[in-house]
C-alpha atoms as a printed R data frame, in Angstrom:
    type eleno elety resid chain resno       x       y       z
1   ATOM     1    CA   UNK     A     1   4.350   3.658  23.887
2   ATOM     2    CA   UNK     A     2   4.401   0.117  24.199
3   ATOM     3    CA   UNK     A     3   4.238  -1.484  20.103
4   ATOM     4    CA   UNK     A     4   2.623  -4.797  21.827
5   ATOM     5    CA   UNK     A     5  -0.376  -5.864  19.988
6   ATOM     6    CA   UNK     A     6  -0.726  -2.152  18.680
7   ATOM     7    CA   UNK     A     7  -1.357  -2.285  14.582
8   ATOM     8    CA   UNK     A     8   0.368  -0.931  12.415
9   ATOM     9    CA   UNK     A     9  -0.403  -0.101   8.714
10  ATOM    10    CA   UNK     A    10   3.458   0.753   6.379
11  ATOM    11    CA   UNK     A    11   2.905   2.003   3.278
12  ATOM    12    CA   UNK     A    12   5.883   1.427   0.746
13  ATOM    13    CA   UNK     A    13   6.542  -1.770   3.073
14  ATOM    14    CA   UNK     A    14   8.271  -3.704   0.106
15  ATOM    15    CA   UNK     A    15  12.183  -2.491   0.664
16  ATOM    16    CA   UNK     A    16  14.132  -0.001   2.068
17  ATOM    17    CA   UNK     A    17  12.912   1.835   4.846
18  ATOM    18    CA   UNK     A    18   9.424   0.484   5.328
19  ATOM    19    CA   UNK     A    19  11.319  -3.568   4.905
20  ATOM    20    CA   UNK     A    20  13.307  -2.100   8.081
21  ATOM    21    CA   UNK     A    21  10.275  -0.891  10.377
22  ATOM    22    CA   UNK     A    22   8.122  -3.896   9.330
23  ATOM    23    CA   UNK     A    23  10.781  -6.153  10.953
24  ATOM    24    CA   UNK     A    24  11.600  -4.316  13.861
25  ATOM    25    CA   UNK     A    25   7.787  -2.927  15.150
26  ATOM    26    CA   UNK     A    26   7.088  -7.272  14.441
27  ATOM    27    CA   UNK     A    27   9.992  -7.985  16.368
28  ATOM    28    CA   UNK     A    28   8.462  -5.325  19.222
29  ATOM    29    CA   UNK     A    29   4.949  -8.101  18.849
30  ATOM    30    CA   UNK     A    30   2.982  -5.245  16.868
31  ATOM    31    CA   UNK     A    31   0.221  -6.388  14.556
32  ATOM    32    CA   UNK     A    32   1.304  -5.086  10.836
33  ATOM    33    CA   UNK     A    33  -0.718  -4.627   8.001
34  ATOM    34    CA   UNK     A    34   2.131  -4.215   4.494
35  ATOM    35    CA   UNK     A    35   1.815  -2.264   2.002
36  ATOM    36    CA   UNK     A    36   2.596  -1.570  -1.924
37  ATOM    37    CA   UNK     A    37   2.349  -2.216  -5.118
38  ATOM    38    CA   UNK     A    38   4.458  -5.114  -5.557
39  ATOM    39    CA   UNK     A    39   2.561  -8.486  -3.455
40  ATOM    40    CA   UNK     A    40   5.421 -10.930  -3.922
41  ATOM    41    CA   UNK     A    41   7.765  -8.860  -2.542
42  ATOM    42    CA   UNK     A    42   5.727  -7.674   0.590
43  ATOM    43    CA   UNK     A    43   5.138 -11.641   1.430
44  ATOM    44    CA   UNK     A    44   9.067 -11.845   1.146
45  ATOM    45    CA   UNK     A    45   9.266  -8.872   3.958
46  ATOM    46    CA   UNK     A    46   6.688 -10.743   5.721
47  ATOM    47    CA   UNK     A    47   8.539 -13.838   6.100
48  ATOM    48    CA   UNK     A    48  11.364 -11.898   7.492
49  ATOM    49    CA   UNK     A    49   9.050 -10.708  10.301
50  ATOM    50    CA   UNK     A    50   7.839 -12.788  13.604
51  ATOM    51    CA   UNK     A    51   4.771 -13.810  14.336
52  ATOM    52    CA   UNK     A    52   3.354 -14.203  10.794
53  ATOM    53    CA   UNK     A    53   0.158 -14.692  12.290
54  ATOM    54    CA   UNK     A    54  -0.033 -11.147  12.688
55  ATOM    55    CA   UNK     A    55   1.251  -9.501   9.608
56  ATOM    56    CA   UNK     A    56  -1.323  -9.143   6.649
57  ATOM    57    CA   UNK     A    57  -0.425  -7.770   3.315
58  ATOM    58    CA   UNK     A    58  -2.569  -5.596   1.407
59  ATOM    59    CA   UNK     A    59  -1.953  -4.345  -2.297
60  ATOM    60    CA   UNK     A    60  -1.900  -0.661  -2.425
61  ATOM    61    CA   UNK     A    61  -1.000   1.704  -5.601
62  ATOM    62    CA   UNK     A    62  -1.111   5.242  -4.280
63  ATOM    63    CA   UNK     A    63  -1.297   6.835  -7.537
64  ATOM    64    CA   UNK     A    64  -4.697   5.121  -7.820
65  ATOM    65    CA   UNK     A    65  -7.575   7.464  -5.235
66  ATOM    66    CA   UNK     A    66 -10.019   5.554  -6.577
67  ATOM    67    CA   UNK     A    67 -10.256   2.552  -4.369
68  ATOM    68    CA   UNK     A    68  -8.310   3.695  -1.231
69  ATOM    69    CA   UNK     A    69 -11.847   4.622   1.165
70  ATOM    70    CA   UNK     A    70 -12.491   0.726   0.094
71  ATOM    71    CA   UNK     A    71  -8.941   0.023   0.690
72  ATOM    72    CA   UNK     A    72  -8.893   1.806   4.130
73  ATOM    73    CA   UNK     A    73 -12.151  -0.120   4.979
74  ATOM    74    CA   UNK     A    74 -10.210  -3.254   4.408
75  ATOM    75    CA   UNK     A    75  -7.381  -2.454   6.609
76  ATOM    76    CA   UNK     A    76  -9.568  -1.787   9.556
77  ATOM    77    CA   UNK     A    77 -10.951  -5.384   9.468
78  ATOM    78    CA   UNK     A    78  -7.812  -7.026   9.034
79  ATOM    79    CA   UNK     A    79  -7.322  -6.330  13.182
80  ATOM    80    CA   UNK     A    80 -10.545  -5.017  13.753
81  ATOM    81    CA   UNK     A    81  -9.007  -1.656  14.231
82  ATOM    82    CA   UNK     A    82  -5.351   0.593  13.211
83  ATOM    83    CA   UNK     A    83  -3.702   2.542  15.805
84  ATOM    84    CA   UNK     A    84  -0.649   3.957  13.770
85  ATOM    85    CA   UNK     A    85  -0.656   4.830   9.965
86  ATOM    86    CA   UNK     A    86   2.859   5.051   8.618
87  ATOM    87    CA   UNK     A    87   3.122   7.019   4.996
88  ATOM    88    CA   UNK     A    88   6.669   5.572   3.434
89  ATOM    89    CA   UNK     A    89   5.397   5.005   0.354
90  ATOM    90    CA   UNK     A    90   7.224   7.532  -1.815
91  ATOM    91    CA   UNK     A    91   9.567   7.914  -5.392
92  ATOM    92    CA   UNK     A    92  12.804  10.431  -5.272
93  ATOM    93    CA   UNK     A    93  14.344  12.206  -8.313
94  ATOM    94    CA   UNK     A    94  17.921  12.653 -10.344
95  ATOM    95    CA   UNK     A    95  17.434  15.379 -12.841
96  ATOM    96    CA   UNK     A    96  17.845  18.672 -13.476
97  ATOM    97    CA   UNK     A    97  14.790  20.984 -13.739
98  ATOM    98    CA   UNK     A    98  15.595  22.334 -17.024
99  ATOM    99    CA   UNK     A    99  15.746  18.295 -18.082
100 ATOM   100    CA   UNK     A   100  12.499  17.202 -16.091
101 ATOM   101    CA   UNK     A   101   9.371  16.744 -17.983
102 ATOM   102    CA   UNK     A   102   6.417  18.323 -16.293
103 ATOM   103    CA   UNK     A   103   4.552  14.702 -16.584
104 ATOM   104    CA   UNK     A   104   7.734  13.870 -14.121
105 ATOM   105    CA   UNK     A   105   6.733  16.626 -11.921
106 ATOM   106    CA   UNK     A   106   3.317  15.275 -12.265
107 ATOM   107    CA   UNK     A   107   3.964  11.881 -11.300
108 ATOM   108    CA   UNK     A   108   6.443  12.722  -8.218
109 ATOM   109    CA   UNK     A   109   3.658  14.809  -6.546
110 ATOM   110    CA   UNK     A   110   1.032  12.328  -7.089
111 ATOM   111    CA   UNK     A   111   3.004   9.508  -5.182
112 ATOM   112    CA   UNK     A   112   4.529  11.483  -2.915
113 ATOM   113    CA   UNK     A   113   2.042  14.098  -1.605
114 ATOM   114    CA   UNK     A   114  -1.483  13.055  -3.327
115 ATOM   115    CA   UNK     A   115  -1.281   9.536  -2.529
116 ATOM   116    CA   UNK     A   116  -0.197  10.161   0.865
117 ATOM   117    CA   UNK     A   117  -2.783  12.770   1.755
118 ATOM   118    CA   UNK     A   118  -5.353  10.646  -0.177
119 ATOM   119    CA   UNK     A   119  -4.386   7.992   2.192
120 ATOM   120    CA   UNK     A   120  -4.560  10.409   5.586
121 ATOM   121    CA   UNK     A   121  -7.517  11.872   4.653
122 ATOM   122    CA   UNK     A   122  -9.658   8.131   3.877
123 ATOM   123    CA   UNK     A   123  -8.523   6.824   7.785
124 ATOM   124    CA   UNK     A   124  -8.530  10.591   9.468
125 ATOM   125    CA   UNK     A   125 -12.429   9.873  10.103
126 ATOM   126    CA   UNK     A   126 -11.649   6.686  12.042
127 ATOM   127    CA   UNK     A   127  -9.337   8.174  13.817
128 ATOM   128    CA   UNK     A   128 -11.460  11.091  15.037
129 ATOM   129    CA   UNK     A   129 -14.357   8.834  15.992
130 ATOM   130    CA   UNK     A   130 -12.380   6.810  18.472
131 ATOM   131    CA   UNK     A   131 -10.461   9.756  19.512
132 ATOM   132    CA   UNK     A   132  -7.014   7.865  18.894
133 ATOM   133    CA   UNK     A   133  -4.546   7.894  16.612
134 ATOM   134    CA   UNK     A   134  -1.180   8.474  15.420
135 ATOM   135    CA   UNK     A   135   0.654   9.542  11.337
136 ATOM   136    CA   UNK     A   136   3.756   9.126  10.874
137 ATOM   137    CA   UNK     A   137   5.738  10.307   8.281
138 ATOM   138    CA   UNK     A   138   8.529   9.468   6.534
139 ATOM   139    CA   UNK     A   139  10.081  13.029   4.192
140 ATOM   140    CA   UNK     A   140  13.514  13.578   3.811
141 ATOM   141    CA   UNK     A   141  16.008  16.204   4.782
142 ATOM   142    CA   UNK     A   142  15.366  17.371   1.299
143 ATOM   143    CA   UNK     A   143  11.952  18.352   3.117
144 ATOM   144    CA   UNK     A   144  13.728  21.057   5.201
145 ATOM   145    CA   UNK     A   145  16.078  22.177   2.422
146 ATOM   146    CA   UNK     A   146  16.500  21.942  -1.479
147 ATOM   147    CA   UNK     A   147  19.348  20.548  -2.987
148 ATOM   148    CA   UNK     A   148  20.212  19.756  -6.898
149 ATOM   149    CA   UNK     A   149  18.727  17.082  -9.300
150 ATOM   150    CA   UNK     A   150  15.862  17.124  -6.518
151 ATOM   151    CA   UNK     A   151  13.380  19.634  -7.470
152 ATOM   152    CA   UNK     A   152   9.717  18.424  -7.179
153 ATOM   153    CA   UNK     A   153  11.077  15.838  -5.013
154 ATOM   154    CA   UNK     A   154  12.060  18.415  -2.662
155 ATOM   155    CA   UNK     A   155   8.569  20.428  -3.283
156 ATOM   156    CA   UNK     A   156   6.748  17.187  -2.720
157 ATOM   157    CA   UNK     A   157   8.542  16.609   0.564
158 ATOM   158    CA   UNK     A   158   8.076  20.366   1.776
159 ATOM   159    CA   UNK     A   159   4.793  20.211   0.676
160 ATOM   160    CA   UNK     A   160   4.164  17.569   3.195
161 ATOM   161    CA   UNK     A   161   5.620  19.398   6.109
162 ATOM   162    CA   UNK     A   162   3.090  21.868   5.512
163 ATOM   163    CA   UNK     A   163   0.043  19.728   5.194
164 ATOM   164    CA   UNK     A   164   0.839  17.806   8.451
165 ATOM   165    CA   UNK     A   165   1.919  20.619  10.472
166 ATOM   166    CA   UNK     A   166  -1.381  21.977   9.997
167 ATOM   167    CA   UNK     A   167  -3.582  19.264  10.134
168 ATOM   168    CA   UNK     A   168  -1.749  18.623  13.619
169 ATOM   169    CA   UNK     A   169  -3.199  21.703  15.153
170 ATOM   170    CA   UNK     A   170  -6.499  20.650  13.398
171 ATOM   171    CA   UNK     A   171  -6.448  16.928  15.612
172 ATOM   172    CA   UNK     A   172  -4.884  17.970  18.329
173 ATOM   173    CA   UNK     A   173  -8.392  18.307  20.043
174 ATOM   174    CA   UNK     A   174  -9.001  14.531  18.775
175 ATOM   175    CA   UNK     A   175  -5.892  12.854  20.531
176 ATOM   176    CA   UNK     A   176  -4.160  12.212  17.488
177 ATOM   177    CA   UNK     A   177  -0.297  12.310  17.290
178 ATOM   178    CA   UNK     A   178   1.835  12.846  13.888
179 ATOM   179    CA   UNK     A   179   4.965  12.353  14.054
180 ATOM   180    CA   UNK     A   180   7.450  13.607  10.899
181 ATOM   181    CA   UNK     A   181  10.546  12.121  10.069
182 ATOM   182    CA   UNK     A   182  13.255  13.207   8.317
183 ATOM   183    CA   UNK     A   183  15.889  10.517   6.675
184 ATOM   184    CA   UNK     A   184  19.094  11.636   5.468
185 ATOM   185    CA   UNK     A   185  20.940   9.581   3.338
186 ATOM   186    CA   UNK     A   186  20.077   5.495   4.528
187 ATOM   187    CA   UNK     A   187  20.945   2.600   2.454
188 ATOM   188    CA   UNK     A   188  18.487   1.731  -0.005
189 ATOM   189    CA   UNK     A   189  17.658   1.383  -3.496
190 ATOM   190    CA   UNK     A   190  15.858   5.306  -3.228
191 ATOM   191    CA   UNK     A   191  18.492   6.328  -5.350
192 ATOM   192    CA   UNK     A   192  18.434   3.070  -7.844
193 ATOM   193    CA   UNK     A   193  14.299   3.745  -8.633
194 ATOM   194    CA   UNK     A   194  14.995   7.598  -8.413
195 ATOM   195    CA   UNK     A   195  13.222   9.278 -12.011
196 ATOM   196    CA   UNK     A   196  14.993  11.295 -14.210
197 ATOM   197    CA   UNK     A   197  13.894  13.303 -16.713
198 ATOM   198    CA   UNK     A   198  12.690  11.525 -19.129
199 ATOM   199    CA   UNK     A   199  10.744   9.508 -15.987
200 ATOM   200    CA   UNK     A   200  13.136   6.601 -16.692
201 ATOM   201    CA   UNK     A   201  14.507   4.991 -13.389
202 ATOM   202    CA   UNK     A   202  18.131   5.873 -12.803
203 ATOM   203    CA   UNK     A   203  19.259   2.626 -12.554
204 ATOM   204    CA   UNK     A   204  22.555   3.741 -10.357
205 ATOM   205    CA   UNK     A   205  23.033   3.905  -6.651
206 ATOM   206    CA   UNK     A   206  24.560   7.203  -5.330
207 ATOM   207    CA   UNK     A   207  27.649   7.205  -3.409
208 ATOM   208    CA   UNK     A   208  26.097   9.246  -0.674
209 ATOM   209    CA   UNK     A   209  23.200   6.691  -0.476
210 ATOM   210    CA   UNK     A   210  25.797   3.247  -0.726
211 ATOM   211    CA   UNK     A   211  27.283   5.309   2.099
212 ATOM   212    CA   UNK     A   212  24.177   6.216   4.122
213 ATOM   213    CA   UNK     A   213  22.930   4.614   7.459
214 ATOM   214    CA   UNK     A   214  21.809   1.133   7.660
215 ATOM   215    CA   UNK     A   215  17.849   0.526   6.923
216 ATOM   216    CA   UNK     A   216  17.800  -1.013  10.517
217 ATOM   217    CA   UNK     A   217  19.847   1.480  12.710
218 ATOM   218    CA   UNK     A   218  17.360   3.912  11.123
219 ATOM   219    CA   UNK     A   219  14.168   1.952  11.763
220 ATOM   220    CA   UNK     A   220  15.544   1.599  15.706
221 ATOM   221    CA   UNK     A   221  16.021   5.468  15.714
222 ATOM   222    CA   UNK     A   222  12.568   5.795  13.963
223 ATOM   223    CA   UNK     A   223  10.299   3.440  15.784
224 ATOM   224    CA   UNK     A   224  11.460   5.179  19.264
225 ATOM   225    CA   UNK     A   225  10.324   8.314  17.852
226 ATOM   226    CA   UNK     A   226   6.874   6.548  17.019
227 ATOM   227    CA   UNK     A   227   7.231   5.528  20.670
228 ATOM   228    CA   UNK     A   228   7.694   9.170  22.236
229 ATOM   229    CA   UNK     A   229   5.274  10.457  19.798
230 ATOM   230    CA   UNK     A   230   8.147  13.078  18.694
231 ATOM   231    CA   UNK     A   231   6.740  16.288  16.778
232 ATOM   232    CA   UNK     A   232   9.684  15.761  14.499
233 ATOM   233    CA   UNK     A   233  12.966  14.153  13.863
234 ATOM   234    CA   UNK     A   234  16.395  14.517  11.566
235 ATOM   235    CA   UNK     A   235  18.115  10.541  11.553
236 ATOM   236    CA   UNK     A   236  20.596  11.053   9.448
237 ATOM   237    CA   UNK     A   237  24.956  11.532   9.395
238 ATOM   238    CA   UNK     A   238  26.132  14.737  11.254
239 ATOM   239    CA   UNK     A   239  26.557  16.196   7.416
240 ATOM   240    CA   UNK     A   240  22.546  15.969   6.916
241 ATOM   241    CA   UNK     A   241  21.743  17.223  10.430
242 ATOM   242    CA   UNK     A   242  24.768  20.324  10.549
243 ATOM   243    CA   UNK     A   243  22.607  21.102   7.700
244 ATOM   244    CA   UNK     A   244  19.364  21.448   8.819
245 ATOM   245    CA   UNK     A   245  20.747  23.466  11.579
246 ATOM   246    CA   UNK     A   246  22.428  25.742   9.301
247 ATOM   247    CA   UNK     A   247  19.361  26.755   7.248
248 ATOM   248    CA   UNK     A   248  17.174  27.599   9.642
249 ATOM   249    CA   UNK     A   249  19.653  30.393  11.361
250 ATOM   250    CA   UNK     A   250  21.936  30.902   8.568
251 ATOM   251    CA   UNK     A   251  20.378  30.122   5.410
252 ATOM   252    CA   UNK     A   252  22.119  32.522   2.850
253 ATOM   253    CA   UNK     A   253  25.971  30.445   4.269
254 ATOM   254    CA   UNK     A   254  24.120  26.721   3.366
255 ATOM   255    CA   UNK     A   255  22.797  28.124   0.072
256 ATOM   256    CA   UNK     A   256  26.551  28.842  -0.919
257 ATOM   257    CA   UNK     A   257  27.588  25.421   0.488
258 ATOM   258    CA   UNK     A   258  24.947  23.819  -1.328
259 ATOM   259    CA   UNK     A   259  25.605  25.677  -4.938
260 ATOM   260    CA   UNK     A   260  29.412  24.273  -4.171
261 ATOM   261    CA   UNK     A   261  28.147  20.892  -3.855
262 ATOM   262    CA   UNK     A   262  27.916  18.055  -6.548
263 ATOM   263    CA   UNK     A   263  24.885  16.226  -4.866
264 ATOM   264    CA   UNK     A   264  24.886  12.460  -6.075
């Protein structure tokens, strides 16, 4: 896929991971719309990118449903059309689950899976009426397996898997692509806004996380999956990926590694 003139919409497009595709899909001439809560900081990413002329920013909360069909009806207009939707937006978790409130549990889920399928399902129309269309999104290795502090972070992530496996075999007839990707541990400040269990931010970046991948190596990696319209795709350190491999043909051996682990 060539990103020229395509557009783009980024949810959670304020740091991190979304901050790092915004600048490279602008620096591939894509037409971006950026999203999140936080306005002043998406027109900070958006004078990182080129071409300003096309990159729009567009407030979006995704624990609020209540606006997003008008929201989604905005986007559209903004380049008279979207071609890729990609769900970043998201919140992680430190705490145990004997320590996590269940309004914690609450609010995890509704970022991370309501919002985004809240999202999906408001542009999935458009998408099927012009027979076009690709989702991308961004889980976590925590989405394949389940590892401590990260309960209903983990759930949240899985759950996702689920939903867009399925609805993939549901568009397939419509020529639309989804595309799931799987960070490991990439330099951010994930681990600085991560809840604990009181729903407090943690305030504290993780050692693994200080000592993840770069935002941009990752977005490069990422944005040629986008490109080959990849089913799925692990972009993380060989510790993250041996991992993956490990559950899924010997899953009792990575649950032992995994209880032996202090995961921070």
């Amino acid at each position: 896929m060539n990103f020229n003139n395509k557009t783009i919409w980024i949810t959670g497009a304020s740091s991190g991971i979304g901050k790092a595709l915004a600048i490279e899909l602008s620096n591939q001439n894509a037409n971006l719309i950026l999203s999140s809560r936080n306005l002043d900081k998406l027109q900070e990413v958006k004078a990182l990118c080129s071409n300003l002329n096309k990159v729009q920013v567009l407030k979006l909360d995704l624990d609020d449903y209540t606006h997003i069909n008008k929201t989604v009806q905005t986007a559209i207009t903004l380049f008279d059309g979207i071609d890729i939707l990609i769900n970043n937006g998201g919140i992680s978790q430190r705490s145990l689950a004997i320590d996590t409130g269940i309004t914690v549990d609450e609010r995890i889920f509704k970022t991370n899976y309501f919002g985004t399928i809240a999202l999906t399902k408001a542009i999935l129309p458009y998408f099927v009426a012009k027979k076009e269309g690709q989702f991308v999104v961004i889980t976590s290795v925590v989405g394949k397996i389940g590892t401590p502090l990260r309960t209903s972070y983990a759930a949240s992530k899985h759950a996702l898997h689920g939903f867009f496996d399925s609805l993939r075999a549901e568009v397939h007839k419509d020529n639309i692509a989804i595309t799931l990707i799987c960070p490991g541990f990439v330099k951010t400040n994930v681990s600085l806004n991560a809840l604990t269990g009181d729903g407090s931010k943690q305030n504290t970046m993780d050692k693994a996380t200080q000592n993840g991948l770069l935002p941009e190596y990752f977005a490069q990696k990422a944005v040629k999956a986008i490109a080959n319209k990849k089913h799925e795709i692990v972009i993380g350190g060989k510790l993250e990926k041996l991992a993956v491999r490990v559950k899924r043909y010997f899953p009792k051996i990575l649950a032992k590694m995994i209880r032996k682990l202090t995961v921070t």
